[in-house]
C-alpha positions in Angstrom: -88.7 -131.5 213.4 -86.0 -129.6 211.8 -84.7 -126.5 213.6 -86.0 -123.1 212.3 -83.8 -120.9 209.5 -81.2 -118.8 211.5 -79.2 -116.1 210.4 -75.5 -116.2 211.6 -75.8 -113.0 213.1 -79.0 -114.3 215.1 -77.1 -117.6 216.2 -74.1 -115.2 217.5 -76.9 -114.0 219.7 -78.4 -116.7 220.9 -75.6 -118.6 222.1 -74.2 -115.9 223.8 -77.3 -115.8 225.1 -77.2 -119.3 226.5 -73.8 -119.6 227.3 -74.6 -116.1 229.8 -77.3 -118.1 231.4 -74.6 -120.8 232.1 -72.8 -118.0 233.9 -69.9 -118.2 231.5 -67.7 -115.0 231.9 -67.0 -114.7 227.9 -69.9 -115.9 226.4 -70.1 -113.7 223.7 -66.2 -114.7 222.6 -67.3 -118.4 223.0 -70.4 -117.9 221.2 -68.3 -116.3 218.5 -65.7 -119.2 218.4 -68.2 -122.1 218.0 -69.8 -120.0 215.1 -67.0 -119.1 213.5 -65.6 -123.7 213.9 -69.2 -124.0 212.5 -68.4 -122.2 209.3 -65.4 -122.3 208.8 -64.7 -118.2 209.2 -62.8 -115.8 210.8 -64.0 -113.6 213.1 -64.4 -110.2 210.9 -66.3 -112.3 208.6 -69.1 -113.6 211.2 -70.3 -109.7 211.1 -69.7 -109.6 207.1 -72.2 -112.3 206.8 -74.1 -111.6 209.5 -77.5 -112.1 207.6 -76.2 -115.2 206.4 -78.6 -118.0 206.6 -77.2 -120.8 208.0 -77.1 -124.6 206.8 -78.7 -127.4 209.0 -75.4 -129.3 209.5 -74.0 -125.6 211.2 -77.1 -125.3 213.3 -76.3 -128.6 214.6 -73.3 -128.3 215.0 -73.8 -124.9 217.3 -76.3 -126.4 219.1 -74.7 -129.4 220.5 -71.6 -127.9 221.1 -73.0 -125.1 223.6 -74.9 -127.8 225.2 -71.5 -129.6 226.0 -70.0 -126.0 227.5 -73.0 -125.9 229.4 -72.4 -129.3 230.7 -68.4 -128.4 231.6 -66.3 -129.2 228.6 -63.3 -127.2 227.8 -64.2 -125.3 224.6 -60.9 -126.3 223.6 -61.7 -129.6 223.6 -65.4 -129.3 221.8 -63.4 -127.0 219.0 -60.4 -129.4 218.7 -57.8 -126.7 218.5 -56.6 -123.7 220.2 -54.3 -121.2 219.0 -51.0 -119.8 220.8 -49.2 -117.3 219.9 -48.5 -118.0 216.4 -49.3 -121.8 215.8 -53.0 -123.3 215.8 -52.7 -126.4 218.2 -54.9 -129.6 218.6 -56.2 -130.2 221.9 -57.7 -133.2 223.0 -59.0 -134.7 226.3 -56.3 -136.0 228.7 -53.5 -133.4 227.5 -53.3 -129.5 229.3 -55.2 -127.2 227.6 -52.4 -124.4 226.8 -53.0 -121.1 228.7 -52.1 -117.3 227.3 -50.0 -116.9 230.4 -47.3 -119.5 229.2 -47.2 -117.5 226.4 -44.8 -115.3 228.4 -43.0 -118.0 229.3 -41.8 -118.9 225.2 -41.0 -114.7 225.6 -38.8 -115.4 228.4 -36.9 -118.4 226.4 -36.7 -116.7 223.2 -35.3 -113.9 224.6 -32.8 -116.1 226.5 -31.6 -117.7 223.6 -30.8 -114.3 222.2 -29.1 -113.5 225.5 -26.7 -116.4 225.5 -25.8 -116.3 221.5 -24.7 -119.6 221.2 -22.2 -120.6 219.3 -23.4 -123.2 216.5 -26.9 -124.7 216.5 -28.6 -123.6 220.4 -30.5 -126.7 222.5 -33.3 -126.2 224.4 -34.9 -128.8 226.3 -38.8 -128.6 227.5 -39.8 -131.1 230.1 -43.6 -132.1 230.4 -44.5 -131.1 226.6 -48.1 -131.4 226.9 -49.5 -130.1 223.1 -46.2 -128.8 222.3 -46.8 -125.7 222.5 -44.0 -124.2 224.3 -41.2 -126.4 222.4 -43.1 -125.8 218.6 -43.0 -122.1 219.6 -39.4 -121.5 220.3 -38.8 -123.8 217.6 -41.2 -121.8 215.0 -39.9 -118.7 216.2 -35.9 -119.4 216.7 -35.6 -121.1 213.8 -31.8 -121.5 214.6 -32.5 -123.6 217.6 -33.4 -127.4 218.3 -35.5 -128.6 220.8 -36.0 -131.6 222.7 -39.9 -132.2 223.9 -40.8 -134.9 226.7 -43.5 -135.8 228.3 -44.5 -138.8 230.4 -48.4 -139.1 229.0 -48.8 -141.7 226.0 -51.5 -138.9 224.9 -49.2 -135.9 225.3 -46.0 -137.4 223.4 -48.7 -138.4 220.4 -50.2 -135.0 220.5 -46.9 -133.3 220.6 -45.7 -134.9 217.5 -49.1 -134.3 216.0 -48.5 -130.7 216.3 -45.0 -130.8 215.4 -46.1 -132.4 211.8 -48.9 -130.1 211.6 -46.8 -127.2 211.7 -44.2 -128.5 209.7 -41.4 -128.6 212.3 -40.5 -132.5 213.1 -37.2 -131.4 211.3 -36.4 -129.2 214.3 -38.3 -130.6 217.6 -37.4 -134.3 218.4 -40.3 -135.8 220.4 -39.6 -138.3 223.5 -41.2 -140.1 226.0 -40.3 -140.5 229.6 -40.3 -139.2 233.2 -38.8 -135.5 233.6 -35.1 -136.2 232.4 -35.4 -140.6 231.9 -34.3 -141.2 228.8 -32.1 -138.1 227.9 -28.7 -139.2 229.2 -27.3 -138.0 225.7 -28.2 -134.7 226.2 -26.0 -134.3 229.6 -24.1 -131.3 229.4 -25.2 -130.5 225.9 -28.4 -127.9 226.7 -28.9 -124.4 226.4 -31.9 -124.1 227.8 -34.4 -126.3 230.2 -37.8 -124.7 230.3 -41.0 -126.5 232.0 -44.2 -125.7 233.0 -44.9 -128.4 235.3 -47.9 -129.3 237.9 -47.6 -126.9 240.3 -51.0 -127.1 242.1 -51.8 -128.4 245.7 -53.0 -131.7 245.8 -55.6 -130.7 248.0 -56.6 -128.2 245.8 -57.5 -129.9 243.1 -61.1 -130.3 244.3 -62.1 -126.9 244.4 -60.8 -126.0 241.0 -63.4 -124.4 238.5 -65.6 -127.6 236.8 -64.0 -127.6 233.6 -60.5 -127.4 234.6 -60.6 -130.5 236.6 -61.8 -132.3 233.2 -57.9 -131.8 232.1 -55.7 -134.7 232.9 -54.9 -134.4 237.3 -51.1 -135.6 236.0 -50.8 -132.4 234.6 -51.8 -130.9 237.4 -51.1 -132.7 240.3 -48.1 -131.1 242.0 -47.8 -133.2 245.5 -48.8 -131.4 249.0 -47.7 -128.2 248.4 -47.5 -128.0 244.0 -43.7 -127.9 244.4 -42.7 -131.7 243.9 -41.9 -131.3 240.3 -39.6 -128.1 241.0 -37.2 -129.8 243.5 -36.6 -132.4 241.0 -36.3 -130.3 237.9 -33.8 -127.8 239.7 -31.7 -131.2 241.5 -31.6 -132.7 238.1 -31.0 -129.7 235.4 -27.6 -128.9 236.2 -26.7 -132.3 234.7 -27.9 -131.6 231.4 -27.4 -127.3 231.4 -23.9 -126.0 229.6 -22.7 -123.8 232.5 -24.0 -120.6 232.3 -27.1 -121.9 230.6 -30.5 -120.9 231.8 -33.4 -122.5 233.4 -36.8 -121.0 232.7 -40.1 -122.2 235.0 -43.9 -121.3 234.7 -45.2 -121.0 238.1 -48.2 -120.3 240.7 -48.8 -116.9 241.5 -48.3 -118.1 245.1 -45.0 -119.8 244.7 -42.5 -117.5 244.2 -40.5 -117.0 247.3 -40.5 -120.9 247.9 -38.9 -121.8 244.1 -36.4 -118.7 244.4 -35.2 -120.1 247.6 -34.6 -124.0 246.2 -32.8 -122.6 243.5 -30.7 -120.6 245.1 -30.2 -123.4 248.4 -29.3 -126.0 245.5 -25.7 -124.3 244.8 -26.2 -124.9 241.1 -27.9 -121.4 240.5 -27.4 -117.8 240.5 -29.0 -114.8 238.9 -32.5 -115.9 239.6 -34.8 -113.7 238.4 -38.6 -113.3 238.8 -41.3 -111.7 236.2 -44.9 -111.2 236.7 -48.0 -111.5 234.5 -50.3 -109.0 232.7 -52.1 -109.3 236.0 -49.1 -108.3 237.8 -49.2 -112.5 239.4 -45.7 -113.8 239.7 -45.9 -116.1 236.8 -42.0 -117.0 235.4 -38.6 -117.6 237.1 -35.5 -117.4 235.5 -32.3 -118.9 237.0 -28.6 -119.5 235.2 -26.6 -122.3 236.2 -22.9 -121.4 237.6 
């Protein structure tokens, strides 16, 4: 039986409606998002139109994908895409949904980069890439610099590069495949900037995350037995491949703070490490320079 006529306006509604009974906390913007991928609009014009009828393939459309956030999936993943900051990325299963708080972390680098006003053409190096949406932004957004983006997932590296030609900047981000720094021994001594945000949760933790977060990829998350694994190599190994004086930039756990200070600072490769909370006041970025 084909579904009833529905006014765009009246779908808004009802799948906020749904997606509230699913105990979703922002229903209303998800309800708006898979509208607005349904048809193709903008937000401002979902209320311009709002007595818009709208076509059977849209209905559909809207229908099966709040059944799948119902059922768990990222809506990330049902959409395709997620902006940040000033790109629109594609997202796809097995590859970490990008967050608004590592926003503040391509802040921190770009501000960096004007802080150390390289001479000649600045490098930045982002280890675990994921989408690319921390190397595409600085390299969007300094459009002096060049960045290196590696990851270890088949997915992520294929993604990353997806995103790069997407947004037009393959001519500045060179996309590579490996294990933290395996396969960059050209860049030793040659990089501005390192900048990761890397799996930083508990193992043990990783069971009692929300439903939908543990459909992203565990390698992405997975950050040994106390989420700091992937620090103590980053910081043991950067120093190889930093100028002096350049900077290293982290994402971290609210949690985790006190713990990455103090490697940094025990490594002997580090000074001036710095600390900046989130909009929730969470300690969310660390900033260290090598000496």
């Amino acid at each position: 039986m084909p579904l009833a006529a529905m006014t765009i306006g009246e779908a808004i509604k009802q799948a906020t409606l749904q997606l509230e009974g699913g105990s979703l906390i922002s229903a209303r913007v998800e309800a708006e998002r898979i509208v607005g991928e349904a048809l193709g609009f903008e937000r401002a014009d979902l209320y311009l139109y709002s007595e818009q009828e709208l076509t059977a393939g849209a209905q559909a459309f809207i229908t099966v994908a709040v059944a799948e956030r119902l059922g768990g999936r990222p809506l990330q993943y049902i959409l395709g895409h997620q902006c940040f900051r000033h790109l629109d990325l594609v997202c796809r299963e097995n590859v970490l949904i990008p967050r608004p708080e590592t926003e503040l972390l391509v802040e921190e680098v770009l501000a960096g980069l004007d802080d150390l006003r390289t001479l000649g053409v600045p490098l930045v190096l982002d280890i675990g890439s994921g989408t690319g949406a921390i190397s595409l932004s600085i390299a969007y957004e300094y459009s002096q610099a060049r960045v290196v983006a590696t990851d270890i997932s088949d997915e992520a590296v294929a993604l990353t590069r997806e995103n790069a030609a997407r947004n037009g900047l393959l001519d500045r981000v060179t996309v590579a495949q490996g294990d933290l720094f395996d396969g960059l021994q050209d860049y030793r001594g040659c990089v501005d900037i390192v900048v990761s945000n890397p799996p930083y949760i508990k193992t043990s933790d990783l069971d009692g995350l929300q439903g939908e977060v543990r459909r992203e990829p565990r390698l992405a998350l997975d950050g040994g037995e106390d989420g700091l694994d992937f620090y103590r190599v980053i910081i043991k190994e950067a120093p190889a491949f930093l100028k002096p004086g350049g900077l290293l930039f982290f994402e971290i756990g609210f949690d985790q703070a006190a713990d990455i200070v103090a490697i940094c600072e025990k490594s002997g490769s580090f000074k001036d490490v710095e600390v900046r909370k989130d909009y929730l006041e969470n300690d969310r970025i660390i900033k260290a320079r090598r000496i």
